[in-house]
N, C-alpha and C positions, 0 to 999 in steps of 0.2 A: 119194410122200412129199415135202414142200415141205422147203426148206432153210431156215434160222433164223438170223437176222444178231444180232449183237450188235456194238453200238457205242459211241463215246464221244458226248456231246453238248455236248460244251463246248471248253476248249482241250484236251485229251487228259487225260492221268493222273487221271483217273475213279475207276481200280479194277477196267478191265474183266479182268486176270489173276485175280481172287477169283472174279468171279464167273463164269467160264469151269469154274473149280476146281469149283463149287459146283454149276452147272449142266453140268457134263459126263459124272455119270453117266447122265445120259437121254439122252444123244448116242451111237451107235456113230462116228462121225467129226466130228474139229474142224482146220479150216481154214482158214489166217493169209491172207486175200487182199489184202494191200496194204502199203507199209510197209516200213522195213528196220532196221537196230540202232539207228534213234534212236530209237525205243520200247523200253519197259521195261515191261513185265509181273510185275506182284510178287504172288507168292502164299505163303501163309504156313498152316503146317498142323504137327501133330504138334512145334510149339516149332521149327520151323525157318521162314529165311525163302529164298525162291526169285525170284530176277529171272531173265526168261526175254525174250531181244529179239528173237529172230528165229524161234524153235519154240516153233508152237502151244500153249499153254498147257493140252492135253490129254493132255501127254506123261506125267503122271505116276499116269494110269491104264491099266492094264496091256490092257486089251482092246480103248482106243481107237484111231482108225486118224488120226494126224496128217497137214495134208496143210500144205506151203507151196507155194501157188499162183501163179500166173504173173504175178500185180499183185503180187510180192513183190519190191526188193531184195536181193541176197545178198549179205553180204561173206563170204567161207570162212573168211578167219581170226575171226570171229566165232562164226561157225558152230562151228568146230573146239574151240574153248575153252568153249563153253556144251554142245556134246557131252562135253568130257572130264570139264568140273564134274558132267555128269550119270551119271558112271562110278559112281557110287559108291553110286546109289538102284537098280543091278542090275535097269535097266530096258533092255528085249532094241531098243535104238533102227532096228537094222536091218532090225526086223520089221514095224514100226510109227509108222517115220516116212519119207511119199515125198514128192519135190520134184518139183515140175514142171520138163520138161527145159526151160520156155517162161521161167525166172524169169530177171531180168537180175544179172549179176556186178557187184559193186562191186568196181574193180580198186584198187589203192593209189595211181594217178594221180586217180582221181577226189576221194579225199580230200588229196589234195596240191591240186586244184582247187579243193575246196570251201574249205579255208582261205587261196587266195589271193584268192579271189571276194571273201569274206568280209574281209579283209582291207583291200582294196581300197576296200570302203565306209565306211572309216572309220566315224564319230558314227551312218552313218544305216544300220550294220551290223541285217541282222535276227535275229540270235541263235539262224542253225545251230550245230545240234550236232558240223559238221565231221567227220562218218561216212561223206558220200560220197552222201549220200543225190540231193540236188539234180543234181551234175554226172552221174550214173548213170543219172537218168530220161530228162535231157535226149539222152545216148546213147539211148534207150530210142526218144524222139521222133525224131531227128535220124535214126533208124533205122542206128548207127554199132556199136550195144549188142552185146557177147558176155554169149551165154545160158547157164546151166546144161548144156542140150544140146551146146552147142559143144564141153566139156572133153574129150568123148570123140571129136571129129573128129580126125584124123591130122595137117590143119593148125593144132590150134589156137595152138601157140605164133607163127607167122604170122601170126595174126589178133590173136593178144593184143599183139604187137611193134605191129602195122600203128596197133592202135591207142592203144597208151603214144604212141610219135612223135607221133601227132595231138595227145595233151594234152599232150605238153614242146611242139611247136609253139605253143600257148595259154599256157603258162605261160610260155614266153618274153618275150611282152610283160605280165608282170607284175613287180615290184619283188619276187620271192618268192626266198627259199632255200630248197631241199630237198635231202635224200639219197635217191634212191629206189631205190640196189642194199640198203640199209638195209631196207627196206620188202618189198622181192622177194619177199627170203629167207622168211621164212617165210608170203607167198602164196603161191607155188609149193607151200613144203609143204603148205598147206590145199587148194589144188588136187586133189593127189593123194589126199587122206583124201575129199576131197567124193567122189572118184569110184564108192566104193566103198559108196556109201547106193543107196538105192531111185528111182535117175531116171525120173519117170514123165511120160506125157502125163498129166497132171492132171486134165482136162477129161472128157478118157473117162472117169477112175475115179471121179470126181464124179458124171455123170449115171447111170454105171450104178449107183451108190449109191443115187440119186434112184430108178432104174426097179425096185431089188430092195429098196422101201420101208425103209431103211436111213434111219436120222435124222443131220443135219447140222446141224453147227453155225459158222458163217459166223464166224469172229473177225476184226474190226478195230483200228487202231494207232489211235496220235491221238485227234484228235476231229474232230465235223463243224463246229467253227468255224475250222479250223485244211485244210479242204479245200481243194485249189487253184483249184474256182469258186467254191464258195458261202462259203468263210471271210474272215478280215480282212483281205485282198490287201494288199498284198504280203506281212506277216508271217500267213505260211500255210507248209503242208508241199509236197511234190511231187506227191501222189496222192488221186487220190477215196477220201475217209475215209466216206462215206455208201453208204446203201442200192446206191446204181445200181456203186459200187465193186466188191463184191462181187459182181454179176455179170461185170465185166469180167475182175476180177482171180481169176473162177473160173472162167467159160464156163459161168454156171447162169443159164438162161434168165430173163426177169422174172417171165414164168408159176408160175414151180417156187420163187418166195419164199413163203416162211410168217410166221411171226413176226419183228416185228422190236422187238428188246428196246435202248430207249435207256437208257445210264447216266449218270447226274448223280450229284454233289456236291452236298450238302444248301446249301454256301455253291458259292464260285468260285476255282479258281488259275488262273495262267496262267505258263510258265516264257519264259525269252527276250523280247524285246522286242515289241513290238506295240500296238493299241488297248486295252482293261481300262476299262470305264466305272465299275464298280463297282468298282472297285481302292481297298483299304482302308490308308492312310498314317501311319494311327496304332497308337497301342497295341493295339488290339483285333486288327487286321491282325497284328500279330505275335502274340498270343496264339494265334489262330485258324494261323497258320503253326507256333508249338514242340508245341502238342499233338496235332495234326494230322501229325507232320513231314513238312512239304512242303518235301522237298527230292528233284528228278528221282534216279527210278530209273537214269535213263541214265547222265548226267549227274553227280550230286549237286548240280547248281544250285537252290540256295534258288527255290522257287515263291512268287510274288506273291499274294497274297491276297485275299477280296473279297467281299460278298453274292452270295447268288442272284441273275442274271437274269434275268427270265420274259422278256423279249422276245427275247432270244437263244435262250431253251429254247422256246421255241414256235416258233423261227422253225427249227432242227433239228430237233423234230419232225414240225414241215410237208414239209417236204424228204426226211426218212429215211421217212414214212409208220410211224410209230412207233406198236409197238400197245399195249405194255407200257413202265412206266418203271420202273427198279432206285434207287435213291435210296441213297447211298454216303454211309460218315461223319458221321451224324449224330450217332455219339455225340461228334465234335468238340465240336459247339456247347454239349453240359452244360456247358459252364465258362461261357455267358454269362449275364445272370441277362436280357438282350435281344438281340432280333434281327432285322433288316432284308430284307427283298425287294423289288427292284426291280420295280414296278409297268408302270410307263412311262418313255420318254425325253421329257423336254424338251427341243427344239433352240432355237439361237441367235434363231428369230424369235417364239419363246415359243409353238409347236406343239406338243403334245402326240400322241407317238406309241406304237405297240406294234410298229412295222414297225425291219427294221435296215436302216440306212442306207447307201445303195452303198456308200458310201466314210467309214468309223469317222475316220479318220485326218483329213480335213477339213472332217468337221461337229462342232462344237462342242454336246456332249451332256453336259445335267444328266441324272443318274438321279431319278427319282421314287420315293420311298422308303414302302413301310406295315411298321411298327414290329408285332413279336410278341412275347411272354413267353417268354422262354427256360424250359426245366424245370430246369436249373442241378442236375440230379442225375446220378448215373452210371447210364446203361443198358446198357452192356457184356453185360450178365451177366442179362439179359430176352429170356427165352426164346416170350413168346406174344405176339402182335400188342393183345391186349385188357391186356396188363400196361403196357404203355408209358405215360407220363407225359399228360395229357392236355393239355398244350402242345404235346408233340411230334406226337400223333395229329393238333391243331388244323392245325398247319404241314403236316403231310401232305396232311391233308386241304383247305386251299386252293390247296396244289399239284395237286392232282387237280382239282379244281373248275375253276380256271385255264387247263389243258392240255388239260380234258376225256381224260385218259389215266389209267390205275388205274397207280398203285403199288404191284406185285406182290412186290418186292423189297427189304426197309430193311434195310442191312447199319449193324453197331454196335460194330464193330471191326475188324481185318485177319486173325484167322481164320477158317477156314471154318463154325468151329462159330458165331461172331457175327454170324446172320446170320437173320431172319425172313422167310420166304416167307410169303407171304399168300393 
């Protein structure tokens, strides 16, 4: 049995927690491989809603086997407060959700890091989310990183000391104030609550999932323009958001991928600083932002606004080897009576392209725009793919034509029942 990745393709916040929701009962196992609490995963069902940033978004069906995998950051006190929120849906978590003993600790130095890093950049700041995420990985490279596995060595307090010193040594040459006996306190206690889940080699329990034809599902954070090679460098994340990620961050072969389901936004957000060619400045931009509300699940930072891409969404389809596209939010766009997709880039020497350009940040790019008829009605509550407005089908359907990918997926609102497979 092949594994099945599901991803973002844009700057992140997609939607990929619905549609995890939605596609998980055909999974016996869903698997977070990358990523740490600056993601937010919002799923919404039975009138409730659920942000989820660091467990798999499988967790709230009872048979599925959750795995956070070793391309994952951890912070415990994250972990421990998104476990106790989940006290109360009387779901058995120590049965059915394992960590790899291989995933890295976000320790409370790191995020004292991350916001003097950040700090420090004043104007040309890139709008981390100061979770720890960035200084965690770089222990991860620097090969300095304490693992999930470690809590249960006999020297870990040794190793976790050896390595605070290392970051108050780095913090010292920064202009920063911190308290970090503040911060400790209740790491240490998530320490000990983390100890007592299901520490696993990950890798093993994955492959033999794969060998006892058992179906998987591969969940990613972010998005894949937001990847630390292929995204808008420097305003990027710390970890491979794409296809090849999830083998990393799971130890599943390239062989043993299956589908790979990209998810887009029928328009564009993007939160924090960076590149946005399509970035929309006016009223429509905000309109498209209050009924939409794009504001970070992590967060709560108001998200930037914007038309569709097609040169960015074909250029993460190229790279994710994308075989199905999910298409999120459409029913946003009823309130426009028009609506715009980026065609092509124009650059500064009046080239016309469809390719992204190394570096967003120092080429000077007109977007190329073709104009469509909004259906200006509510389809919330359109249950068959042949009901839909035929504006909306038209838009579909040049997005398909364009990417050469089917659109298998049109979600039309944030519950699970709003949502048309095809």
């Amino acid at each position: 049995m092949k594994v099945d990745v599901l991803l973002g393709l844009q700057w992140g916040d997609e939607g990929k927690g619905k549609v995890v929701d939605v596609l998980a009962p055909k999974y016996d196992v869903v698997a977070r491989f990358q990523g740490g609490p600056n993601a937010g995963h919002t799923l919404e069902f039975d009138g409730h809603k659920h942000v989820l940033h660091q467990i798999p978004s499988g967790i709230f069906r009872e048979r599925i086997r959750n795995i956070i995998g070793n391309g994952v950051v951890l912070d415990p006190i994250v972990f421990k407060k998104e476990i106790e929120g989940l006290s109360k849906f009387n779901i058995d978590l120590k049965k059915n959700l394992f960590i790899s003993k291989k995933t890295q600790l976000i320790l409370p130095t790191h995020k004292l890091l991350d916001a003097a890093y950040e700090q420090s950049k004043g104007k040309d700041k890139i709008g981390s989310t100061l979770k720890g995420i960035g200084p965690s990985y770089q222990d991860k490279v620097a090969r300095n990183g304490i693992r999930v596995g470690d809590i249960v060595a006999p020297d870990f307090e040794g190793r976790y000391r050896n390595l605070v010193k290392k970051h108050q040594n780095i913090l010292s040459h920064y202009d920063f104030e911190y308290d970090l006996e503040e911060a400790e306190a209740p790491f240490i206690e998530a320490i000990n609550f983390l100890r007592d889940f299901n520490l696993v080699n990950s890798e093993y329990v994955i492959n033999e999932c794969i060998r006892s034809s058992q179906t998987v599902l591969a969940e990613g954070a972010q998005g894949s323009l937001l990847d630390i090679d292929f995204g808008s460098y420097p305003y990027v994340t710390s970890s491979n958001t794409m296809t090849a990620g999830a083998c990393t961050g799971l130890g599943v072969a390239p062989r043993n991928i299956g589908e790979v389901f990209g998810i887009f936004k029928a328009y564009c957000t993007r939160v924090g600083g960076g590149p946005f060619p399509t970035e929309l400045f006016d009223e429509v931009g905000k309109r498209i932002q209050d009924e939409g509300h794009e504001f970070g699940a992590t967060t709560g930072r108001p998200r930037r606004c914007g038309w569709l891409d097609l040169p960015a969404l074909k250029y993460a389809i190229m790279i994710n080897g994308v075989t199905q596209l999910f298409m999120m939010k459409a029913d946003v766009l009823s309130i426009l009576d028009e609506l715009k997709v980026c065609t092509h880039y124009k650059l500064s020497d009046g080239t016309l392209t469809e390719e992204m350009p190394f570096q967003l940040l120092d080429e000077e790019i007109t977007p190329v725009y073709k104009t469509f008829k909004g259906w200006a009605k509510d389809v919330r509550n359109v249950k068959e793919y042949r009901n839909l407005p035929s504006e909306l089908v038209a838009y579909i359907e040049y997005i398909e034509k364009e990417t050469g990918v089917p659109i298998t997926i049109v979600s039309l609102g944030p519950d699970r029942t709003e949502t048309i497979v095809r």
